[in-house]
C-alpha positions in Angstrom: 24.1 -195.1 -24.0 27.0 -197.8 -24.2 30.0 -196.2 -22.4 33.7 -198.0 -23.6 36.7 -197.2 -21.2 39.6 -197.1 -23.9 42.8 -198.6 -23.9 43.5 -195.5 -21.5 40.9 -196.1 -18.7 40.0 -192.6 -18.0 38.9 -191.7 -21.4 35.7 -193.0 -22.5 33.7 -193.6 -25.5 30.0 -193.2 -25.7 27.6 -194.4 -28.0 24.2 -193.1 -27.6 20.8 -195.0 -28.5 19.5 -193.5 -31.4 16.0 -193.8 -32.2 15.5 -193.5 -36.2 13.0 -194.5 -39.2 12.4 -193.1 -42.4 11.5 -189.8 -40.8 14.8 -189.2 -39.0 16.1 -190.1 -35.6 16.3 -188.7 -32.4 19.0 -189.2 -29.8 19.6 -187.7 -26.6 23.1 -186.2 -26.9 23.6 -185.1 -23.5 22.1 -186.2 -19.9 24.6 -185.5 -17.0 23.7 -188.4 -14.3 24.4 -190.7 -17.4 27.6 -189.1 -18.3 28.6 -189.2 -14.8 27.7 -192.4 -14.1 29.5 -193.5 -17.0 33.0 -191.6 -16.3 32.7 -192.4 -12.9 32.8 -188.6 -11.3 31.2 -186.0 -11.3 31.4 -183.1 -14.0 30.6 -179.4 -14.7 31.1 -178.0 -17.9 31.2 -174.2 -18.4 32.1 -173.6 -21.9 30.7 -175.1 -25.1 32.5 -174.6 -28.5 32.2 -175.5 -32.3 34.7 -175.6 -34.8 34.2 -176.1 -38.8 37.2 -177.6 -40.9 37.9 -178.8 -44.5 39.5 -182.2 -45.3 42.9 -182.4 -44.6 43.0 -180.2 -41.6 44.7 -181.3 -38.6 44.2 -179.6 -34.8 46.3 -179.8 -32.3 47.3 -181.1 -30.1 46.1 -178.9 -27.3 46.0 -178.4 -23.4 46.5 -175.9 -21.0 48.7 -176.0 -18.4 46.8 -174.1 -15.8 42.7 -174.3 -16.1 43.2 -177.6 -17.3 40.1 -178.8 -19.5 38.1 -181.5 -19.9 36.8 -182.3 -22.8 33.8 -183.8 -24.5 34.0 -184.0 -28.6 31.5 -185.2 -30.8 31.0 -184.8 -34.8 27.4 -183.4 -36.0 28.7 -182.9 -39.3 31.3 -185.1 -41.8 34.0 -187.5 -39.8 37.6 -187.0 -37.8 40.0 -189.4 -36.2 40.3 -187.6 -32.5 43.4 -188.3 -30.1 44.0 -187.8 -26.6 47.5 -188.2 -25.1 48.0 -188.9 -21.8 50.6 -186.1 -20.3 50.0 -186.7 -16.5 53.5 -187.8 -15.1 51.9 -190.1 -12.3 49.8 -192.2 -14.5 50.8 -195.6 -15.7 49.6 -194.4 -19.5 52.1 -191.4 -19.4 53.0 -190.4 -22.7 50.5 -192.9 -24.5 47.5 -192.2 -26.7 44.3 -193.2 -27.8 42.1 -192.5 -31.1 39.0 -192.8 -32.0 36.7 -192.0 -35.3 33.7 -190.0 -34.6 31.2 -188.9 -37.2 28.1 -187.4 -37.7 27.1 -190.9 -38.8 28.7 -192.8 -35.8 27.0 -190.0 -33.1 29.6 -191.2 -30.9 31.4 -189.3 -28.2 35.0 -189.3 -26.7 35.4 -188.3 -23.3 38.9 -187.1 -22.4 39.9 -185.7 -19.3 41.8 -183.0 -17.6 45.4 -183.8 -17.9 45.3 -184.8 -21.7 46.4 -183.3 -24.8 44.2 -183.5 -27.7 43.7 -183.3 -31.1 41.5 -184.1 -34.2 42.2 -185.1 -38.0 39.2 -184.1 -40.2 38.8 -187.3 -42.9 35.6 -185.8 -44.4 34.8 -182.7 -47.2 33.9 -180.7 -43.9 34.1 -181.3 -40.6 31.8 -179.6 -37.8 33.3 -180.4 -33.9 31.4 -179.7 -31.1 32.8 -179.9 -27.1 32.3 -179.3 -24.0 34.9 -177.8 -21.4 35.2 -177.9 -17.8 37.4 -174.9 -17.7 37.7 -171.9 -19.6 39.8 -171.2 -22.6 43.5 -169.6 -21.5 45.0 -168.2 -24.3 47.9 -167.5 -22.3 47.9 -171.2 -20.5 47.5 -172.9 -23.7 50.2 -175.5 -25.0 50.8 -177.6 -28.0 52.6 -180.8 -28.6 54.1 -181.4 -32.4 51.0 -183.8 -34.1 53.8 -185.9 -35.2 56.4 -186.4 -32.2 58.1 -189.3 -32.6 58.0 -190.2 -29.5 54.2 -190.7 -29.2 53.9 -192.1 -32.9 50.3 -191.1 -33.4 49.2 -193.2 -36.4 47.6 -190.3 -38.0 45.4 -191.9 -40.7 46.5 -189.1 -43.7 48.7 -190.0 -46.7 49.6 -186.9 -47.0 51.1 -183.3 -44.9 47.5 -182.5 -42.9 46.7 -178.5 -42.9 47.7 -176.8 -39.7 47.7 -173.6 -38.2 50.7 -171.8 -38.0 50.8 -172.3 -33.8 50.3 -176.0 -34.6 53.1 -176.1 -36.9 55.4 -174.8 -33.7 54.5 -177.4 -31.3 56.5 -178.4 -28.9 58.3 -182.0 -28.9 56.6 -184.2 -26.7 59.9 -184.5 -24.2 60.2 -180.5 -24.0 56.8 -180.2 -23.3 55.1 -178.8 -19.8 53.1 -181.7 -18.2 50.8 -182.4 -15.1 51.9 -184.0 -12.2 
């Protein structure tokens, strides 16, 4: 596995070794010493999740504000552009963001901590997300930033309005929004 810290340090990209021929491939999608070692702490996840989308659809961008989660995404079917924002007050990458693409093709992996906001645009027919949480889901703890505040300037890569849920639609401006220490 090749583990890439992003432009923000404490999320982290991983790109497993895949073994393929004309058969197939196999990969191993998950061992926890290697995805400790490679974000540096150690983990527990207690909640794993899987979402289906269309083209177009955008989600997010999420967090709780108590039961924070961690997150691990990864694409088994089609392709997104997945963002993290950084909305931890002390940190020197406050208020910044990082994408990546991940696709069923690429098998990569985006690691973003507690602390973050997050959210995915599906660039494929479908889309199929997978993740894993270190905290349960809230309902009643959950937040969500606007996907196009214009003080974060997330360079979405859609030409046109993306599909959102009607909670999405609501979210809150980045500068009203509740944040971590």
């Amino acid at each position: 596995m090749i583990a890439t810290r992003m432009t923000i340090p404490d999320v982290v990209l991983l790109q497993p070794k895949v073994f393929g021929d004309e058969r197939g491939f196999f990969y191993e999608s998950f061992n926890q010493q290697r995805f400790e070692d490679a974000v540096a702490r150690s983990v527990t996840f207690v909640q794993d999740n899987h979402s289906k989308s269309t083209r177009g659809v955008l989600r997010g961008l999420h967090y709780q504000v108590q039961q924070p989660q961690g997150k691990l995404v990864r694409v088994v079917v089609g392709e997104v552009f997945d963002v993290a924002v950084d909305l931890r007050v002390s940190s020197q990458t406050y208020g910044k963001w990082v994408g990546a693409i991940l696709s069923a093709e690429n098998k990569s992996q985006l690691w973003v901590p507690e602390g973050f906001a997050h959210g995915f645009f599906v660039l494929s027919e479908t889309a199929e997300f997978l993740y894993k949480t270190t905290d349960y889901y809230a309902a009643e703890h959950e937040r969500c930033v606007v996907w196009n505040d214009s003080t974060l300037n997330i360079q979405w890569p859609n030409e046109t309005t993306p599909s959102l849920s009607a909670k999405d639609a609501q979210g809150t401006r980045f500068l009203d929004a509740e944040v971590y220490a």
